[in-house]
C-alpha positions in Angstrom: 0.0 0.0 0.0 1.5 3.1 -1.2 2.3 6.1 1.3 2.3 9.6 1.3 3.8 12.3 3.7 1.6 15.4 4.8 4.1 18.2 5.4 1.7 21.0 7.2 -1.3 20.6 8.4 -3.0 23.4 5.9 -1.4 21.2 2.9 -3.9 20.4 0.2 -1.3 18.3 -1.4 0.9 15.0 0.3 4.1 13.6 -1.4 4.1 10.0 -2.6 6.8 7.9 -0.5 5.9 5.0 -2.8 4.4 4.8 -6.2 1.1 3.9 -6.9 -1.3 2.7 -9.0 -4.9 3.5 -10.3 -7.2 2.0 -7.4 -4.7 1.8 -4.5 -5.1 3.3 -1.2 -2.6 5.5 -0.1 -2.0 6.0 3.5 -1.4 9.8 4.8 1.5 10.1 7.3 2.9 13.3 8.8 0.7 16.3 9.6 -2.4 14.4 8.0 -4.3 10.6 8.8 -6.2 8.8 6.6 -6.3 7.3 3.3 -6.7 8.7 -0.5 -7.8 6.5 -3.3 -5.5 7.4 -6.1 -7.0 8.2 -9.5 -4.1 7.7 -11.5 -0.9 5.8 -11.3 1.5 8.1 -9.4 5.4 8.3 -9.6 7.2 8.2 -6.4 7.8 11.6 -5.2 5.0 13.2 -7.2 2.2 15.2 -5.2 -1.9 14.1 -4.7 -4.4 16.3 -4.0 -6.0 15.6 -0.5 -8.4 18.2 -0.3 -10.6 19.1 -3.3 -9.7 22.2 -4.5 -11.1 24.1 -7.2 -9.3 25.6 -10.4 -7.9 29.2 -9.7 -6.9 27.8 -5.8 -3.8 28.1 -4.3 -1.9 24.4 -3.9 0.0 24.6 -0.6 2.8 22.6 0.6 5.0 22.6 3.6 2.1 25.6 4.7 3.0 27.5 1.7 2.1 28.5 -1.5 3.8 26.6 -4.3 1.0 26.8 -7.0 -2.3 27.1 -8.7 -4.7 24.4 -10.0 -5.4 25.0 -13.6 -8.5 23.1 -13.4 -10.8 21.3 -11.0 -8.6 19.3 -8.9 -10.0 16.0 -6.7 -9.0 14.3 -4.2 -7.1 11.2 -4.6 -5.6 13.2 -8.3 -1.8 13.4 -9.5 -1.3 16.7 -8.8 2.3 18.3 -11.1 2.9 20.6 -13.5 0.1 19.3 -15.8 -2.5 20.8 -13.8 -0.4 23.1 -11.2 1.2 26.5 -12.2 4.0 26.7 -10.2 4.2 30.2 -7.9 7.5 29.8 -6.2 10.9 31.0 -7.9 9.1 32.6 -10.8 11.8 35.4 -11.2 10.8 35.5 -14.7 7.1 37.0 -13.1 8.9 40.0 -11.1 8.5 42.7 -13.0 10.2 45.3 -10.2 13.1 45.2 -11.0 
C-alpha cells in the first residue's frame, strides 16, 4: 500500500513515499491521517491532492504557496505541473526590478 507524507497541516497536497497505482489506497502520514484512493498511477515523489480544490486555488505545501490548479482538482488526483502553475521562484514574473 502506497504512502504519502503530509508536510503542514494546511497542505492540500501530500508527497508519494511509494508509487502507486490507479485503485490503490494510499495511506497519509505526517501532519495528516487517513487514506486517499488514487485516481491515477502516481510516480514516487510526485504530489496528490488531499483536499478538493477548485481551479484558480492556491496548492499549498510545507504551509505554503507553491502553486495554482489550472483546473478542478480531486482528491485522490496526481497533482504536477500538468495541472499546477507553479508560484514559487518565478523570477521571470517579477516585473520590479
Amino acid at each position: 500500500m502506497p504512502r504519502a507524507i503530509v508536510l503542514h497541516p494546511s497542505d492540500n497536497v501530500a508527497t508519494l513515499l511509494d508509487p502507486g497505482k490507479e485503485g490503490d489506497l494510499c495511506i497519509l502520514q505526517g501532519e495528516g491521517t487517513g487514506q486517499v484512493m488514487l485516481r491515477q498511477d502516481v510516480p514516487f515523489g510526485h504530489k496528490i491532492c488531499i483536499v478538493q480544490t477548485s481551479a484558480g486555488d492556491t496548492v499549498l505545501k510545507y504551509g505554503q504557496v507553491i502553486g495554482t490548479a489550472r483546473k478542478s482538482l480531486a482528491v485522490g488526483e496526481h497533482a504536477h505541473v500538468h495541472n499546477i502553475d507553479s508560484t514559487r521562484a518565478r523570477g521571470d514574473l517579477n516585473h520590479t526590478r
